[in-house]
C-alpha positions as CSV (number, residue, x, y, z in Angstrom):
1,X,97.9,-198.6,182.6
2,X,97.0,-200.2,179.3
3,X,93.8,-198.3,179.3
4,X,95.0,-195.0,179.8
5,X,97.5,-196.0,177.0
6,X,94.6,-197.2,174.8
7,X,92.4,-193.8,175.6
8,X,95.5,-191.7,175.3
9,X,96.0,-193.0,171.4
10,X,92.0,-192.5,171.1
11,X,92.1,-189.0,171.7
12,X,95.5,-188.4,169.9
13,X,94.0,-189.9,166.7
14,X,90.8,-188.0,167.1
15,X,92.9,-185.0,167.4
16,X,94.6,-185.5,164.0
17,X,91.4,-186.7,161.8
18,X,88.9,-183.7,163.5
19,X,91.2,-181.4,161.8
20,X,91.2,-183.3,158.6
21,X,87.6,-184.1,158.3
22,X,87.2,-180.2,159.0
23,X,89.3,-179.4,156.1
24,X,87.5,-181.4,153.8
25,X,84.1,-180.5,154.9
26,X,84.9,-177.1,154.0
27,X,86.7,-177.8,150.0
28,X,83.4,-179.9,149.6
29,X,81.4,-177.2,150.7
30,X,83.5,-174.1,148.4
31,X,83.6,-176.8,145.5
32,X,79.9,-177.0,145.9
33,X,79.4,-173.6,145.5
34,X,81.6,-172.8,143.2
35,X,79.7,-175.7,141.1
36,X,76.7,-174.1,141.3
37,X,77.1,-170.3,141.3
38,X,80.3,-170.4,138.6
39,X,81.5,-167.1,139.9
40,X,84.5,-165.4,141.3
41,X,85.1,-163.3,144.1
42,X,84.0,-160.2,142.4
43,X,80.6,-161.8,142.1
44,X,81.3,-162.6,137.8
45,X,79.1,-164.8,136.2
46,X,82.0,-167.1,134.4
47,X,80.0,-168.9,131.7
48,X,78.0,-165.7,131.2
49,X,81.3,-163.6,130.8
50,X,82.8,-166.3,128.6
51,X,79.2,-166.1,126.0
52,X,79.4,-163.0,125.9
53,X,83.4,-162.7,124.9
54,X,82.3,-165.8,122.3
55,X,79.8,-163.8,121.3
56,X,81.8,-160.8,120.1
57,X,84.9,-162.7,118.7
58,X,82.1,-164.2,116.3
59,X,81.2,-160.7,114.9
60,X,84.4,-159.2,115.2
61,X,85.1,-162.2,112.9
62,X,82.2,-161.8,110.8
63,X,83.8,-158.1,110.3
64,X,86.8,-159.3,109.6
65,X,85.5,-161.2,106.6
66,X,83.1,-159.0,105.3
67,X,86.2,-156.8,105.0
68,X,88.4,-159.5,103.1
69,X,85.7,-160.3,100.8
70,X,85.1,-156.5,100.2
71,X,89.3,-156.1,99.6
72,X,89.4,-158.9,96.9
73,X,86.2,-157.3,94.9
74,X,87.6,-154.5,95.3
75,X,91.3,-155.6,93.8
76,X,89.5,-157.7,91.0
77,X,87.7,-154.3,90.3
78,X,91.1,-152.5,90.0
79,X,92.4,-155.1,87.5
80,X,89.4,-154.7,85.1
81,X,90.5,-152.1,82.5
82,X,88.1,-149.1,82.4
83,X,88.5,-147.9,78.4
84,X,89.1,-150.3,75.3
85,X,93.0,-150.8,76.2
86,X,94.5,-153.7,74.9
87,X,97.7,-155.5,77.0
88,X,100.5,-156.2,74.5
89,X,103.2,-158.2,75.0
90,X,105.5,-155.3,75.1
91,X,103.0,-152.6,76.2
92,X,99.5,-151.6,76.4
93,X,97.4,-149.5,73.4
94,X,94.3,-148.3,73.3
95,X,92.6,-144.6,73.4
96,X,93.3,-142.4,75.4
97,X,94.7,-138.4,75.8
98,X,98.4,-136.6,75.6
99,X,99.4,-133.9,77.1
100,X,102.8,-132.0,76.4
101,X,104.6,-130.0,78.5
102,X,107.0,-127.0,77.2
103,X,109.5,-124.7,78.5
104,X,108.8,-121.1,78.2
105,X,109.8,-118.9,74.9
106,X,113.8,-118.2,75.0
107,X,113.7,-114.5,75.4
108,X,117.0,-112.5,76.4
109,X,114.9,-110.2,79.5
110,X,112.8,-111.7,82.0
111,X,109.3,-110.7,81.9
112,X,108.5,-108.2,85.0
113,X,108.4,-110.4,88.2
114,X,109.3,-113.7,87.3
115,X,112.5,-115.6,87.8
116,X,114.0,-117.9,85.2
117,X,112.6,-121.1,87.3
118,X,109.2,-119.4,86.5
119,X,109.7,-119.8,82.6
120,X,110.6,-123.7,82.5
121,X,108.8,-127.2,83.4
122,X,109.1,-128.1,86.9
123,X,109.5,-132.1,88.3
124,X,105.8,-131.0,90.8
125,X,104.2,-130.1,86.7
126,X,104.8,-133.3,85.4
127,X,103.9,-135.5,88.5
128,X,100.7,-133.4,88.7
129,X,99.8,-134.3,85.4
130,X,100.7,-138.2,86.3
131,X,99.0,-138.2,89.7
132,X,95.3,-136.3,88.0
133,X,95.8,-139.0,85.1
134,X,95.8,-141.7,87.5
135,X,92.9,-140.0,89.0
136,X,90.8,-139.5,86.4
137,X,90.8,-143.6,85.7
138,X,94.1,-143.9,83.4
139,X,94.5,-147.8,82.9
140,X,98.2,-146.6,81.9
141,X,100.2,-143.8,82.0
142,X,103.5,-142.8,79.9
143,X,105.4,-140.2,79.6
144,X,107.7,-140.2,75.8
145,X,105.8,-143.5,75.0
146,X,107.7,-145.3,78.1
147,X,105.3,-146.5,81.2
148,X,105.1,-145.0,84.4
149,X,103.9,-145.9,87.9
150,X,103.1,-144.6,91.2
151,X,106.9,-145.8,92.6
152,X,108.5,-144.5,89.6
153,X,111.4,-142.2,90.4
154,X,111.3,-138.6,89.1
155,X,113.6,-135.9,89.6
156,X,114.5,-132.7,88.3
157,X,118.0,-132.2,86.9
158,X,118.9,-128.9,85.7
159,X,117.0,-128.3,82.6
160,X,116.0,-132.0,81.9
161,X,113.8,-134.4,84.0
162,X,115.6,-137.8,85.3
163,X,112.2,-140.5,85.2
164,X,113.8,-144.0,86.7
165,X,117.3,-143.1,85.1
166,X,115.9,-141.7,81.8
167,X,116.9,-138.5,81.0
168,X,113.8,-136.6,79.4
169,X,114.0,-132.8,77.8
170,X,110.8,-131.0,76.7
171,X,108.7,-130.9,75.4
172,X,107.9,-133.5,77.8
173,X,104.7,-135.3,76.3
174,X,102.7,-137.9,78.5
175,X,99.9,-139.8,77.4
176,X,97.2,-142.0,79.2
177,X,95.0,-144.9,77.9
178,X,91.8,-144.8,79.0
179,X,88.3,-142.8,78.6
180,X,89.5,-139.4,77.0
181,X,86.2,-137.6,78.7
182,X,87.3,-138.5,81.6
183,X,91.1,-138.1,81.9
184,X,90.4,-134.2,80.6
185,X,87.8,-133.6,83.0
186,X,90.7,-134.5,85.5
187,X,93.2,-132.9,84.3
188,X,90.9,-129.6,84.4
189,X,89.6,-129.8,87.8
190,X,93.1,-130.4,89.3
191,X,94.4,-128.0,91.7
192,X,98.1,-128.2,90.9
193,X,97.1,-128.4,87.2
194,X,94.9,-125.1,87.6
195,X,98.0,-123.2,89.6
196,X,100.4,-124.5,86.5
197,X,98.0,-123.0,84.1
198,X,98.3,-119.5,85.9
199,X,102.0,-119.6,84.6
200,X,101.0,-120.8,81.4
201,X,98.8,-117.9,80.7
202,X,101.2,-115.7,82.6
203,X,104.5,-116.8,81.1
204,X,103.7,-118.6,77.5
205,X,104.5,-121.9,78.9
206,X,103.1,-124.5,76.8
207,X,100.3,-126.9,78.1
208,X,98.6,-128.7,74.9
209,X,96.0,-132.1,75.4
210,X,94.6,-133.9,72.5
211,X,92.7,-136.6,72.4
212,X,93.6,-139.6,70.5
213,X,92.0,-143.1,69.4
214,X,95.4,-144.7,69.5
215,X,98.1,-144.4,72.1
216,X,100.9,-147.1,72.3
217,X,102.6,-147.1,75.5
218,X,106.1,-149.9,75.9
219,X,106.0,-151.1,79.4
220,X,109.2,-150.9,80.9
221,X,111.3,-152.2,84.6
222,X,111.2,-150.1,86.7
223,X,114.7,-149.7,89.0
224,X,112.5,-150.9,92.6
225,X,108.9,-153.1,92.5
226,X,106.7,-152.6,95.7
227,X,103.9,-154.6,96.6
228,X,102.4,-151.6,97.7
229,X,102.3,-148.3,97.7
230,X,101.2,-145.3,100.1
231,X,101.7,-141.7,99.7
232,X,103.7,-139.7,102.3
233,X,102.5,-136.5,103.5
234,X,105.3,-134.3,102.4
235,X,105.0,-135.9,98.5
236,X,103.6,-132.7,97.2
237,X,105.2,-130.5,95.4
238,X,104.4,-126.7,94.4
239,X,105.4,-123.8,92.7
């Protein structure tokens, strides 16, 4: 009877450490082969996969730099003045171009076809003349000796122009340091300059640039300060 009892425990214990033994057998073998191969189910070569993703973070980084360093040339460029302008402390001076602005001759009939908005200066006139300025290189650009900027606020008020809570009536005269060849070259090859200068020839509006060797702009506050600035697509103005 002990036997039996004895043989009985034997093949109980062998029952429960066969399983076991299976079990491990078969993690050692997947570990194994997971150790050698490295892939997944989908047949992926991990530590190739993972080079290769290395690989490209390293020149999407290199891209990433090349593209700072080419930003801060590029702002240490924009900083450089491009004409003999001098910073004041109130202001800037230095040579440059004017340009002023006036209403049409006061005349008691319309001339055939137009409307009275046709025979006076328009807020799109005078930020046409700003926005080919800056274009043409302006290191600064004023309008009655008082700075302006791309966030300054402009808007037409009856008969006079409202520039960042200045009231302004023409002539309206705006000047720009910077290389005079330049700035009139922009001025003429301006679109919404060359439409304006239709109505001048049509209308007697007056459009006058001179050059000058000394134009003093004040620098002035202006009523909001962005860190930058983008231009939205309905901006544009036209007659």
């Amino acid at each position: 009877m002990g036997n039996q009892k004895t043989k009985f425990s034997l093949v109980s214990s062998l029952f429960v450490l066969l399983p076991m033994v299976a079990i491990g057998i078969l993690f050692t073998i997947s570990y194994l082969s997971n150790d050698t191969t490295q892939t997944t189910r989908l047949g992926v070569d991990l530590p190739s996969l993972a080079r290769n993703k290395e690989a490209t973070v390293e020149a999407l980084q290199a891209e990433v730099t090349a593209a700072k360093n080419q930003v801060e040339l590029l702002t240490k460029q924009a900083k450089v003045p491009t004409s003999d302008a001098v910073t004041q402390p109130h202001g800037y001076r230095g040579p440059g171009i004017s340009v002023a602005l006036t209403d049409a001759p006061y005349t008691d009939k319309l001339p055939d076809g137009a409307s009275a908005d046709d025979l006076v200066i328009h807020q799109g006139d005078i930020e046409a003349v700003f926005n080919a300025l800056w274009a043409g290189g302006a290191d600064s650009v004023a309008i009655g000796g008082l700075e302006v900027r791309p966030n300054t606020l402009v808007r037409c008020v009856g008969n006079v122009i409202n520039i960042n809570g200045k009231l302004h009536s023409p002539p309206f005269v705006i000047s720009a340091i910077g290389d005079p060849q330049n700035l009139k070259q922009a001025i003429a090859n301006d679109e919404a300059i060359q439409i304006f200068q239709q109505y001048v020839n049509r209308y007697h509006l007056g459009f006058h640039v001179e050059e000058s060797s000394d134009i003093v702009i004040t620098r002035v506050k202006t009523l909001t300060d962005y860190k930058y600035v983008r231009v939205l697509k309905d901006g544009s103005t036209s007659r």
